[in-house]
VMD Tcl script that builds the backbone (N, CA, C; Angstrom):
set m [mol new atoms 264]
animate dup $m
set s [atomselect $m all]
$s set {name element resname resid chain x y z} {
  {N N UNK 1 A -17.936 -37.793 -2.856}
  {CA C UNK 1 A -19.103 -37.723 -2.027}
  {C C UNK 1 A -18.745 -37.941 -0.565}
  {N N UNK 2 A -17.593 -38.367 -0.443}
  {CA C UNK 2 A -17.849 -39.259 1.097}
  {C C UNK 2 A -16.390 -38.044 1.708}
  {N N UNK 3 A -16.148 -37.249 0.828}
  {CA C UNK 3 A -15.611 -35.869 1.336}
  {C C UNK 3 A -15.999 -35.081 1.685}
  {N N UNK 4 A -16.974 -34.363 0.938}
  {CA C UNK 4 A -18.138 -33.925 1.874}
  {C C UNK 4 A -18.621 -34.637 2.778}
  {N N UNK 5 A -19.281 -35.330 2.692}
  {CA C UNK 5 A -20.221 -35.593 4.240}
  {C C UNK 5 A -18.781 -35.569 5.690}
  {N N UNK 6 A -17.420 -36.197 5.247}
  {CA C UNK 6 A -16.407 -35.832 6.133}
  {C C UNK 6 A -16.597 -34.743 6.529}
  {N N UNK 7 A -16.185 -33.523 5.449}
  {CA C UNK 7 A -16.178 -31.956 5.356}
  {C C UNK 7 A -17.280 -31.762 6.637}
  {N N UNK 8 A -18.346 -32.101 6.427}
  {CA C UNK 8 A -20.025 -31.909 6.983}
  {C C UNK 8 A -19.815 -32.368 8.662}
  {N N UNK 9 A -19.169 -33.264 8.546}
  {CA C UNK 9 A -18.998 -34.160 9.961}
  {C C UNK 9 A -18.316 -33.435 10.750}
  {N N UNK 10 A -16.824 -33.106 10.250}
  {CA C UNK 10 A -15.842 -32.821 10.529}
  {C C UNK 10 A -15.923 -31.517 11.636}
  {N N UNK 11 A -15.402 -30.983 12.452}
  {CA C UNK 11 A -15.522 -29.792 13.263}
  {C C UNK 11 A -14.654 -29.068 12.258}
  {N N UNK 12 A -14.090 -29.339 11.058}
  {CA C UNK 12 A -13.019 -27.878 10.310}
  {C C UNK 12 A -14.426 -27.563 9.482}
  {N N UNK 13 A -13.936 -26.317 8.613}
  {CA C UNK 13 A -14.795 -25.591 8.405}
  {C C UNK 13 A -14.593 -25.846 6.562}
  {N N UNK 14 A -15.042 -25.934 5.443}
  {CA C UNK 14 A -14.479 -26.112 4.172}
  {C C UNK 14 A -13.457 -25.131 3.846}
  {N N UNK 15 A -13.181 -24.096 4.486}
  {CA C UNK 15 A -11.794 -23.295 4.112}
  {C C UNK 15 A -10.554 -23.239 4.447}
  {N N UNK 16 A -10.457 -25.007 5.294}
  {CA C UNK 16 A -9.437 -25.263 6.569}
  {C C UNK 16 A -9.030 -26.370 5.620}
  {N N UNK 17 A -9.588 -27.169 4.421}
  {CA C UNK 17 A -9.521 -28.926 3.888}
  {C C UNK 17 A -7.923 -28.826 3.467}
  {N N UNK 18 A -6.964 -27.667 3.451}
  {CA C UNK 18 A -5.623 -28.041 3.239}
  {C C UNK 18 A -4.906 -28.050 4.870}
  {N N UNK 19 A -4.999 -28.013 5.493}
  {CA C UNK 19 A -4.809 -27.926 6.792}
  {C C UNK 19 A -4.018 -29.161 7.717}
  {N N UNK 20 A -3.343 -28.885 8.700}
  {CA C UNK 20 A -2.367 -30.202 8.911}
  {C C UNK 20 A -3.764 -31.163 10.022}
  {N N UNK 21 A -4.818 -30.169 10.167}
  {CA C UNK 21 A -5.752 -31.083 10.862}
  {C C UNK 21 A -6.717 -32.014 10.475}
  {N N UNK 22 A -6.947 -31.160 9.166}
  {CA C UNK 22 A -7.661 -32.210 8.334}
  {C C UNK 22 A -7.204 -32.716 7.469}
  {N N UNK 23 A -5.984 -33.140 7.161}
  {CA C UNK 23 A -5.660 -33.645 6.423}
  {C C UNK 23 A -4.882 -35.168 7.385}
  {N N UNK 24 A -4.841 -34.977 8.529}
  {CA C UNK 24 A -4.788 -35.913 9.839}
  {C C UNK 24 A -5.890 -36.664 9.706}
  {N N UNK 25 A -6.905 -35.753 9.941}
  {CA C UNK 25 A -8.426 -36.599 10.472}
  {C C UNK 25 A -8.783 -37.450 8.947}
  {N N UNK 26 A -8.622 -36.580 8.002}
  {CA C UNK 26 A -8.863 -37.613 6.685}
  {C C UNK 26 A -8.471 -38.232 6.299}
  {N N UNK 27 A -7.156 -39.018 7.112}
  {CA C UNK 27 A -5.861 -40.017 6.579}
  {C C UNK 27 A -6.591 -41.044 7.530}
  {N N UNK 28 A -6.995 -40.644 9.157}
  {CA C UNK 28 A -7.762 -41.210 10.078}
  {C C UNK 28 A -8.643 -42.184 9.431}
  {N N UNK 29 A -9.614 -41.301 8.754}
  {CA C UNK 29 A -11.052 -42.032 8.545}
  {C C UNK 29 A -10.902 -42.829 7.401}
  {N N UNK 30 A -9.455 -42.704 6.752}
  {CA C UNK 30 A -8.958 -44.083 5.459}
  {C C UNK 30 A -8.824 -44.867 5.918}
  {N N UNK 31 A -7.925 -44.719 7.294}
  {CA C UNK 31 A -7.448 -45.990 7.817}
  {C C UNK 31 A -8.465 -46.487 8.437}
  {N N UNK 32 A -9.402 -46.019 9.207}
  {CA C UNK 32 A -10.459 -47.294 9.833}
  {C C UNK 32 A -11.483 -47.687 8.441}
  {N N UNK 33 A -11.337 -46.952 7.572}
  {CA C UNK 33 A -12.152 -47.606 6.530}
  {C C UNK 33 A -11.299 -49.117 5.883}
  {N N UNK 34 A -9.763 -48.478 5.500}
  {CA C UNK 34 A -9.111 -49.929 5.186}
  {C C UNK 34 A -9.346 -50.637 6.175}
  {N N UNK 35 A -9.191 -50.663 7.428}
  {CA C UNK 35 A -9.112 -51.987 8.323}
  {C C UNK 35 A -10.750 -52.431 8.787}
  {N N UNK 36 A -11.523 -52.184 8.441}
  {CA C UNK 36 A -12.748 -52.872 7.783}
  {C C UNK 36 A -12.768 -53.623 7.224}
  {N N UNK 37 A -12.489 -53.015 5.781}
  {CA C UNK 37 A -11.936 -54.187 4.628}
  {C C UNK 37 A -11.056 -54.801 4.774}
  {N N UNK 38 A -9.755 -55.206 5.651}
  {CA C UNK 38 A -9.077 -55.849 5.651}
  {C C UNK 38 A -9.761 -56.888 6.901}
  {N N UNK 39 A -10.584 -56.820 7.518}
  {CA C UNK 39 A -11.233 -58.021 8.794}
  {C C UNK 39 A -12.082 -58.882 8.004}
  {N N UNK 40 A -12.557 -58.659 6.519}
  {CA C UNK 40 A -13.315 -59.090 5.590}
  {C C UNK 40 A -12.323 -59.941 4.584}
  {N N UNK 41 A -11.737 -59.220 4.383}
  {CA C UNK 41 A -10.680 -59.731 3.272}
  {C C UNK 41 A -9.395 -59.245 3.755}
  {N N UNK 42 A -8.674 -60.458 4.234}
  {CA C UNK 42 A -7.641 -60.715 5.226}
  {C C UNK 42 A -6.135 -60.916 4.715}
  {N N UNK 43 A -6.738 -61.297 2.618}
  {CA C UNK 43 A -5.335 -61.782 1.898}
  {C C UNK 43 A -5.357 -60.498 0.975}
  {N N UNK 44 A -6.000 -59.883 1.413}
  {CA C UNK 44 A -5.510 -58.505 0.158}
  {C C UNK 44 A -4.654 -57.508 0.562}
  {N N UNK 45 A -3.383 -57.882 -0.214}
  {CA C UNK 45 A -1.908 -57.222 0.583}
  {C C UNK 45 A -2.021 -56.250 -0.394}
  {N N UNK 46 A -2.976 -55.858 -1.680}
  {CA C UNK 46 A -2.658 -54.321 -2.416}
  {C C UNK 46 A -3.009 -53.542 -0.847}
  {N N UNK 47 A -4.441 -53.477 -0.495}
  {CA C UNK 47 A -4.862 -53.225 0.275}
  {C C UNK 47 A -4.110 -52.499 1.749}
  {N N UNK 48 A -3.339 -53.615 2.174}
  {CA C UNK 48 A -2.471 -53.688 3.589}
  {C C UNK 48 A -1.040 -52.824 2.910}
  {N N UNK 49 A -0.717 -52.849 1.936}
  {CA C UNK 49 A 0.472 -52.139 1.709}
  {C C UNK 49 A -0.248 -50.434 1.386}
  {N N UNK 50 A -1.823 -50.173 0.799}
  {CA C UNK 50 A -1.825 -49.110 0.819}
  {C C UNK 50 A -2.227 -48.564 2.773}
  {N N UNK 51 A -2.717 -49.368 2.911}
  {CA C UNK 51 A -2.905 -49.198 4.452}
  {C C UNK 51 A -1.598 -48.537 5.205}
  {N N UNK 52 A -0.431 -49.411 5.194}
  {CA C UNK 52 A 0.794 -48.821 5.486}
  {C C UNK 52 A 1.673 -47.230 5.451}
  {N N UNK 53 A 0.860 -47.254 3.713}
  {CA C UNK 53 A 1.645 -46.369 3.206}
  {C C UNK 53 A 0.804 -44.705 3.914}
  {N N UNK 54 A -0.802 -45.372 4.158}
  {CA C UNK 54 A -1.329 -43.986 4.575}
  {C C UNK 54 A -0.813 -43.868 6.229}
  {N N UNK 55 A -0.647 -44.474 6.900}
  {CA C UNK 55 A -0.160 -44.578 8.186}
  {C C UNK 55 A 1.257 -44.144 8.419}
  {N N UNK 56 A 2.095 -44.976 7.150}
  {CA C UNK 56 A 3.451 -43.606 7.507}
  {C C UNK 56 A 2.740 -42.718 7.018}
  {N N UNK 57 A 2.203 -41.812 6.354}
  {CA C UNK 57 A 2.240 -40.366 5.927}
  {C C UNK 57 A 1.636 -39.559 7.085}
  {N N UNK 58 A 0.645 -40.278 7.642}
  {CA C UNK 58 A -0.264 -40.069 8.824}
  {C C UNK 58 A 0.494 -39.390 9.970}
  {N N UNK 59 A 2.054 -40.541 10.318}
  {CA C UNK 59 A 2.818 -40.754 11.224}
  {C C UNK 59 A 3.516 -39.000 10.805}
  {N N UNK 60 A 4.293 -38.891 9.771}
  {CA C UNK 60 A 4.921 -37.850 9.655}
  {C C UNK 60 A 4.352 -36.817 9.558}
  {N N UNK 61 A 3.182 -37.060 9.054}
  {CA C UNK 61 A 2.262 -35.490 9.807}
  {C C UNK 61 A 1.749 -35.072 10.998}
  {N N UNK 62 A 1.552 -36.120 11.724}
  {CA C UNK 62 A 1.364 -35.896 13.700}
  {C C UNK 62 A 2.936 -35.357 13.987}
  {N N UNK 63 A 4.179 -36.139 13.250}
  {CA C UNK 63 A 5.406 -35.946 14.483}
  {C C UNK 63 A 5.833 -34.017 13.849}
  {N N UNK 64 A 5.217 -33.477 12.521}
  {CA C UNK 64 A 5.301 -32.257 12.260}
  {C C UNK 64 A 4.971 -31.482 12.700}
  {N N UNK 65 A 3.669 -31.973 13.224}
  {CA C UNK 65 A 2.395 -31.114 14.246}
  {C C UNK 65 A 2.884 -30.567 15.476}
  {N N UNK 66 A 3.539 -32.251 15.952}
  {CA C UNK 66 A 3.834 -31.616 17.456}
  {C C UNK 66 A 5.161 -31.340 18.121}
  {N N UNK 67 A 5.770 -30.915 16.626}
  {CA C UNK 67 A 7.099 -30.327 16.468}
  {C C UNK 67 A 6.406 -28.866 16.730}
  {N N UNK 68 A 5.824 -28.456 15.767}
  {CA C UNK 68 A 5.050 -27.252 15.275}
  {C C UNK 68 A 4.533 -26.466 16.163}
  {N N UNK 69 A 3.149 -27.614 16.835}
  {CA C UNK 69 A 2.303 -26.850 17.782}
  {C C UNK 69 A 1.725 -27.903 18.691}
  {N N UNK 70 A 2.103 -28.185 19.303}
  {CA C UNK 70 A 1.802 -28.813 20.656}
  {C C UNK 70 A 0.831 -29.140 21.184}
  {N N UNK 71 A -0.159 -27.676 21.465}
  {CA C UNK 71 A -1.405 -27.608 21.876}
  {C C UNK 71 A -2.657 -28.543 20.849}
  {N N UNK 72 A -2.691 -28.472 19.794}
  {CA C UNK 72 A -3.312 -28.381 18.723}
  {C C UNK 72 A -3.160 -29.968 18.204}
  {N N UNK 73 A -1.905 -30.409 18.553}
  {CA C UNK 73 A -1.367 -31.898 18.083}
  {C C UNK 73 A -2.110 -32.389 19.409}
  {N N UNK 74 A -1.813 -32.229 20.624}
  {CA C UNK 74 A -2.525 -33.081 21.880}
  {C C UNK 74 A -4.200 -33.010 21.636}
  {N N UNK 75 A -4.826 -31.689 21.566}
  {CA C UNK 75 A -6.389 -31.491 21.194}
  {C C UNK 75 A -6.404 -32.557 19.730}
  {N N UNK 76 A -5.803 -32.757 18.972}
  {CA C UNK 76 A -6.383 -33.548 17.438}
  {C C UNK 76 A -6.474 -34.891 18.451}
  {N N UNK 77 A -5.377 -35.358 18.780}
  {CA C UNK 77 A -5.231 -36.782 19.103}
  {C C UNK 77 A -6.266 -37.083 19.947}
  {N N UNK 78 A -6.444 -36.108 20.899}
  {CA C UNK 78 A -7.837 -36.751 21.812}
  {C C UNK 78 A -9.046 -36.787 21.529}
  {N N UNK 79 A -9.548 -35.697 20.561}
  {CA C UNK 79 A -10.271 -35.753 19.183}
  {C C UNK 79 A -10.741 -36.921 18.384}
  {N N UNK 80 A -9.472 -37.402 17.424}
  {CA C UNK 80 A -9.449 -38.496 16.792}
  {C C UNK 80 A -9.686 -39.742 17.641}
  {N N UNK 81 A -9.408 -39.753 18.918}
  {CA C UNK 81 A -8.983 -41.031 19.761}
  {C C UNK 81 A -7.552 -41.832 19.187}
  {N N UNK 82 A -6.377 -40.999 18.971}
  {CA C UNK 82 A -5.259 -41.937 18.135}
  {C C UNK 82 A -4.161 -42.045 19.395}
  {N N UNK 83 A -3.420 -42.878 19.343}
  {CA C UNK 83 A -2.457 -42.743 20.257}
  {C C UNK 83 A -1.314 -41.926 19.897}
  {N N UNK 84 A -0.783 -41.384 21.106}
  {CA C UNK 84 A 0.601 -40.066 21.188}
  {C C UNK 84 A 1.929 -41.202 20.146}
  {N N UNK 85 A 2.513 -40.116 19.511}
  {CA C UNK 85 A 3.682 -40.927 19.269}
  {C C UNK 85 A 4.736 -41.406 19.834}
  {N N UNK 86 A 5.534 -42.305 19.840}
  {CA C UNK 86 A 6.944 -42.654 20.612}
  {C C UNK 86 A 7.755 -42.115 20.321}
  {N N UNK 87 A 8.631 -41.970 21.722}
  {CA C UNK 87 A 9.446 -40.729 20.929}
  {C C UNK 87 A 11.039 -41.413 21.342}
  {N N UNK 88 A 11.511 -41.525 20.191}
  {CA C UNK 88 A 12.645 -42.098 20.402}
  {C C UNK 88 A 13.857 -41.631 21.230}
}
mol reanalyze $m
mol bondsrecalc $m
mol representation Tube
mol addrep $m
């Protein structure tokens, strides 16, 4: 349910949901949902380790993006409001 109404929210269109943009923005809206629940419940490390785990995946799909396409990785991020990556 709460994929759709994303889908609904979302500026992609339902024929885009495999897409490196929405599949960004929907890793996005996990993570501010976990860190909700984690300002509530502060000792739940299942929680904080799945938190982690969506944030690297998150991470390696922005640094693919803007390997990829540039334009499109800078427009998501200002979009999302996420910060640029570091670049080693």
């Amino acid at each position: 349910m709460s994929k759709k109404l994303f889908i609904g929210s979302s500026l992609l269109s339902n024929e885009q949901t495999g897409s490196m943009e929405f599949q960004i923005s929907h890793l996005t809206n996990r993570v501010l949902k976990l860190t909700d629940h984690l300002k509530l419940h502060n000792k739940d490390y299942s929680s904080q380790r799945g938190l982690w785990k969506i944030l690297g995946k998150r991470k390696r799909l922005l640094s693919y993006l803007s390997q990829k396409n540039l334009p499109s990785y800078e427009n998501l991020i200002n979009k999302l409001n996420i910060r640029k990556l570091k670049i080693r």
